[in-house]
N, CA, C and O atoms as a GROMACS GRO file, in nm:
protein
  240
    1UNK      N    1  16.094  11.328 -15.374
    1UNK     CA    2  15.964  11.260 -15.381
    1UNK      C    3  15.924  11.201 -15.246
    1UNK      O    4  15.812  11.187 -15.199
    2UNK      N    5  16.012  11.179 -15.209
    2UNK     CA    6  15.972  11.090 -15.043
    2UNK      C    7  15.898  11.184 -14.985
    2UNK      O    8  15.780  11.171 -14.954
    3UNK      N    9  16.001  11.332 -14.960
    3UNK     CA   10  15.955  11.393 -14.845
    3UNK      C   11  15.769  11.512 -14.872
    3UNK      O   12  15.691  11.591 -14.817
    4UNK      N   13  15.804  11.421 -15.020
    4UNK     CA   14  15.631  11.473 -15.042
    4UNK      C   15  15.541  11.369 -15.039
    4UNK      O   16  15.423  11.404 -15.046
    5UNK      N   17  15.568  11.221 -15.027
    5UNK     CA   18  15.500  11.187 -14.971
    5UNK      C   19  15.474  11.172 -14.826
    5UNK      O   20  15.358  11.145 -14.793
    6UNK      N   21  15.558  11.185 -14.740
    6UNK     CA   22  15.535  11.213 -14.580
    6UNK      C   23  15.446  11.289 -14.598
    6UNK      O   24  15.329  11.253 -14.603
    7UNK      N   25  15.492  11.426 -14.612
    7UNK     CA   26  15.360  11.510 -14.610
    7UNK      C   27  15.226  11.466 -14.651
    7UNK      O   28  15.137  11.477 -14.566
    8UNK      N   29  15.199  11.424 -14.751
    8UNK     CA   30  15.066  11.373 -14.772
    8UNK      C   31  15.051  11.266 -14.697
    8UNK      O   32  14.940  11.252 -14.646
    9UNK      N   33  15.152  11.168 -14.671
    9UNK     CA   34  15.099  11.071 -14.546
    9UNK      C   35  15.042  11.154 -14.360
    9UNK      O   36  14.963  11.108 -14.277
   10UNK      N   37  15.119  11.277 -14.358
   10UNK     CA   38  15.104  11.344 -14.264
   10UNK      C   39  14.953  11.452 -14.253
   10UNK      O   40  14.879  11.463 -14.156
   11UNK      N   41  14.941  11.520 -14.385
   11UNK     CA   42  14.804  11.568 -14.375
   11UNK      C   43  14.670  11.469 -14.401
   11UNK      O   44  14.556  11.504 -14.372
   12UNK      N   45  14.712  11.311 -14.475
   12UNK     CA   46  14.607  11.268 -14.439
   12UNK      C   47  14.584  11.219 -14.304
   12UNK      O   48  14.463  11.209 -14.286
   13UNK      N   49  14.651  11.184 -14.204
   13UNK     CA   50  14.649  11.112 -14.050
   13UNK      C   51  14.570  11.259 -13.990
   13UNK      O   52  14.476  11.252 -13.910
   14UNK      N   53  14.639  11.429 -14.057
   14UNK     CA   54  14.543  11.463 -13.967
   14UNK      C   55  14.449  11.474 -13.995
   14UNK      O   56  14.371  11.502 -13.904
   15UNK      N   57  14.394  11.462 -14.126
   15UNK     CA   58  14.196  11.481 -14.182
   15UNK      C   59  14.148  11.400 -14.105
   15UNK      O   60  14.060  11.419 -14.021
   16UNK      N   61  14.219  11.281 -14.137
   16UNK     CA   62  14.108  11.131 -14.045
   16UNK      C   63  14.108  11.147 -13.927
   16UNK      O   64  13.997  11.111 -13.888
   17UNK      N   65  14.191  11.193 -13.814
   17UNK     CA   66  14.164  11.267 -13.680
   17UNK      C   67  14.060  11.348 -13.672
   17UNK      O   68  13.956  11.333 -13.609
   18UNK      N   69  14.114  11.480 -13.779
   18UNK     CA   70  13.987  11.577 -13.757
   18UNK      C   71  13.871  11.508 -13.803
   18UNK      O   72  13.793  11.488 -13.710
   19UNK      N   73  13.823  11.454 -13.934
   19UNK     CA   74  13.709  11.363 -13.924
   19UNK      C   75  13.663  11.312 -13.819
   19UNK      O   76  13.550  11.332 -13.775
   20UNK      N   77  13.773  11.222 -13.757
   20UNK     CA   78  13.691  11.166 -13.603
   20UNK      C   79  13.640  11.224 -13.521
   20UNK      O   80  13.531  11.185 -13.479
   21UNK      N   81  13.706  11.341 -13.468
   21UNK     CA   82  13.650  11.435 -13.404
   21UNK      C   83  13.515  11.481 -13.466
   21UNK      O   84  13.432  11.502 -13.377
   22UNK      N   85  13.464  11.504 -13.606
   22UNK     CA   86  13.378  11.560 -13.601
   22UNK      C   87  13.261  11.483 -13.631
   22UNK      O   88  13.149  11.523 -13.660
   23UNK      N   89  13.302  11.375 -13.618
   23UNK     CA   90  13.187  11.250 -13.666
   23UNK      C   91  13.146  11.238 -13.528
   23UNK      O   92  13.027  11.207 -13.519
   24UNK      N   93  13.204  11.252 -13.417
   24UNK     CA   94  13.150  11.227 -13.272
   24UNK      C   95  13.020  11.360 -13.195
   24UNK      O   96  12.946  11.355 -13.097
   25UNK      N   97  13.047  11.470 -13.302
   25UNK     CA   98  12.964  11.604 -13.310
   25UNK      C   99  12.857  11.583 -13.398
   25UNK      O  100  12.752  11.647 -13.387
   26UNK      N  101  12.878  11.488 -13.495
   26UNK     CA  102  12.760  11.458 -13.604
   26UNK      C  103  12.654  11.527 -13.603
   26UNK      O  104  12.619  11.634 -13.653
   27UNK      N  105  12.594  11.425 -13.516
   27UNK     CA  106  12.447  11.438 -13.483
   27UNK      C  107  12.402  11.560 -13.398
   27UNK      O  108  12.286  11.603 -13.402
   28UNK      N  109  12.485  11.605 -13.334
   28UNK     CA  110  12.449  11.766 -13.319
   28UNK      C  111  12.446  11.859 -13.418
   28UNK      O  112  12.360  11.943 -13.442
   29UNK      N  113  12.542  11.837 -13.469
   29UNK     CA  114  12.535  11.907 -13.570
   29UNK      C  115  12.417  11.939 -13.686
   29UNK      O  116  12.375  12.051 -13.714
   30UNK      N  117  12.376  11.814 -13.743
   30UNK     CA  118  12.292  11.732 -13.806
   30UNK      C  119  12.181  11.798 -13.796
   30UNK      O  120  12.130  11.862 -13.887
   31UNK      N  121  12.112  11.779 -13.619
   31UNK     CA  122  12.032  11.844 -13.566
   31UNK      C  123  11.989  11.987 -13.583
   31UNK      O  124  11.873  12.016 -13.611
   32UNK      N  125  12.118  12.110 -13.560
   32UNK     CA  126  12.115  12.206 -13.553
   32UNK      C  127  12.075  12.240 -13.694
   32UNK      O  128  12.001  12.338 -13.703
   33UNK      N  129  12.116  12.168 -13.826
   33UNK     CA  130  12.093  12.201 -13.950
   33UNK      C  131  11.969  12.201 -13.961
   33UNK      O  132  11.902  12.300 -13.990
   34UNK      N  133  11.926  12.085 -13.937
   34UNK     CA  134  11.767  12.032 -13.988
   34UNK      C  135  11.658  12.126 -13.884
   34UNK      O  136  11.538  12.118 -13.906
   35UNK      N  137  11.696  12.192 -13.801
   35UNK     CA  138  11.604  12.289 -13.691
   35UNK      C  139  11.591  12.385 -13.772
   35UNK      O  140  11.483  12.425 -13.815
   36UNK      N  141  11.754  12.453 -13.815
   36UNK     CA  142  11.711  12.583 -13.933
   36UNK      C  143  11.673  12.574 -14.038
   36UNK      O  144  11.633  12.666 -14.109
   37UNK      N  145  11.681  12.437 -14.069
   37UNK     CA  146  11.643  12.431 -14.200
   37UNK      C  147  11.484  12.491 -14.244
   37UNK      O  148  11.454  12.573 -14.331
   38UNK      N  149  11.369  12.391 -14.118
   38UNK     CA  150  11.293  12.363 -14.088
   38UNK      C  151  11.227  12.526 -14.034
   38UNK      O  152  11.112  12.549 -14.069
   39UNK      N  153  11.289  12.619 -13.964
   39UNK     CA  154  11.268  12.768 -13.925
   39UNK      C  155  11.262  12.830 -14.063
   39UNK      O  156  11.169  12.901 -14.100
   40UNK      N  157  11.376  12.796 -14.143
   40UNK     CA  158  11.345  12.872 -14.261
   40UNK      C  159  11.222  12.840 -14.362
   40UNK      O  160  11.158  12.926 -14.423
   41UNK      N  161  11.201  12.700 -14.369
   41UNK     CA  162  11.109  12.632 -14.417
   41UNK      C  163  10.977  12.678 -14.396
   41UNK      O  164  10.892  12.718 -14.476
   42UNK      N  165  10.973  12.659 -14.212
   42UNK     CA  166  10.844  12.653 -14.156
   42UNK      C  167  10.763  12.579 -14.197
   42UNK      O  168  10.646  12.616 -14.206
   43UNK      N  169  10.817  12.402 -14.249
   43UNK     CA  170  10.762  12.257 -14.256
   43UNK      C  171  10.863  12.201 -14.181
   43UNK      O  172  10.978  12.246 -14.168
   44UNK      N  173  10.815  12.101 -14.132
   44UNK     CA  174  10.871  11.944 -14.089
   44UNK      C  175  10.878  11.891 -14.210
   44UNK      O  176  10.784  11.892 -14.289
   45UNK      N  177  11.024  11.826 -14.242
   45UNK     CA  178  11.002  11.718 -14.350
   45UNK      C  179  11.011  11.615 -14.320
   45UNK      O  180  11.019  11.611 -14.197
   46UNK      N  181  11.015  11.493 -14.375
   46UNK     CA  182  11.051  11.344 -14.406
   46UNK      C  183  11.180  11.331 -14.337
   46UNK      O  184  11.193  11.230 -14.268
   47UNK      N  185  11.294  11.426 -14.342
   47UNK     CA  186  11.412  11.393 -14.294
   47UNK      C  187  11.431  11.459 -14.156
   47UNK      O  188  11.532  11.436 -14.090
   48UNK      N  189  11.328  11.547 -14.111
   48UNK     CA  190  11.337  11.555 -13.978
   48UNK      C  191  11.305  11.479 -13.887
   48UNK      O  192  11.367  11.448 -13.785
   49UNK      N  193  11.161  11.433 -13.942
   49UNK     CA  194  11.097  11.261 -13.873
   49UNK      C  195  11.208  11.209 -13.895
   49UNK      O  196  11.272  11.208 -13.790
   50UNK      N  197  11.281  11.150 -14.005
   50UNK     CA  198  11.380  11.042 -13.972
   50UNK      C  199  11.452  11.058 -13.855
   50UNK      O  200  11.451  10.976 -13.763
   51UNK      N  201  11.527  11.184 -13.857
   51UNK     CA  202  11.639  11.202 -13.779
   51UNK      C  203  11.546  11.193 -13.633
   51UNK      O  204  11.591  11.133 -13.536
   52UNK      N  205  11.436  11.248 -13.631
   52UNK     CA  206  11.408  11.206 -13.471
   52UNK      C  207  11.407  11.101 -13.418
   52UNK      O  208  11.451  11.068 -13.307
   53UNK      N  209  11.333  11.017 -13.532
   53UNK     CA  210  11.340  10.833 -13.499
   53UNK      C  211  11.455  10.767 -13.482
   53UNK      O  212  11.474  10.667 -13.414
   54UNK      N  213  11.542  10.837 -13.558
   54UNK     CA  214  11.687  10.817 -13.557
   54UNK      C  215  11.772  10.778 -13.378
   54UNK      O  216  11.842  10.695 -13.320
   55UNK      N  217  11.712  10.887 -13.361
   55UNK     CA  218  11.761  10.973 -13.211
   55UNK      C  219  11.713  10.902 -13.084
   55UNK      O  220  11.771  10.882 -12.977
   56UNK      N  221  11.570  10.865 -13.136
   56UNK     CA  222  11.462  10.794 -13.008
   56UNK      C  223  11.563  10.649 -13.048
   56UNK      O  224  11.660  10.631 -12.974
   57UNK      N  225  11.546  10.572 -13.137
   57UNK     CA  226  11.652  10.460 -13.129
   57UNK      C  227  11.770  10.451 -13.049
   57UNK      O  228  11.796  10.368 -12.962
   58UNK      N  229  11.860  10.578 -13.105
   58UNK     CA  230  11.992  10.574 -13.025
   58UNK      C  231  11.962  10.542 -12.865
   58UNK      O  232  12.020  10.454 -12.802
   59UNK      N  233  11.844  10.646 -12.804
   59UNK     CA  234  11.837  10.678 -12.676
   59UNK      C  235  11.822  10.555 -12.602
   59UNK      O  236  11.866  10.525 -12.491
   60UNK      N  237  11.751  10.488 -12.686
   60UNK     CA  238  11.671  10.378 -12.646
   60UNK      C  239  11.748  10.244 -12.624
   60UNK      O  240  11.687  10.143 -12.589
   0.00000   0.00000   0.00000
């Protein structure tokens, strides 16, 4: 029983790593979605305005 919980103590330390890593990509990411989304769409929505206002904040 122990050495199954290491392991699960061990694959969760690396999710929350890899999480971190990809929470620092977020907003690119984020971005890239809501562009295709928006190509496929061919509307602007409500959540693209957000995310821009979003963005002008950060910059700002």
């Amino acid at each position: 029983m122990e050495k199954a919980g290491y392991c699960i103590l061990i694959l969760a330390t690396i999710a929350w790593i890899i999480a971190g890593i990809c929470g620092m990509f977020q907003n690119v990411w984020i971005g890239i979605i809501w562009v295709h989304h928006n190509w496929i769409a061919g509307t602007y929505t409500r959540k693209k305005e957000f995310f821009n206002h979003g963005c002008t904040q950060l910059n700002n």
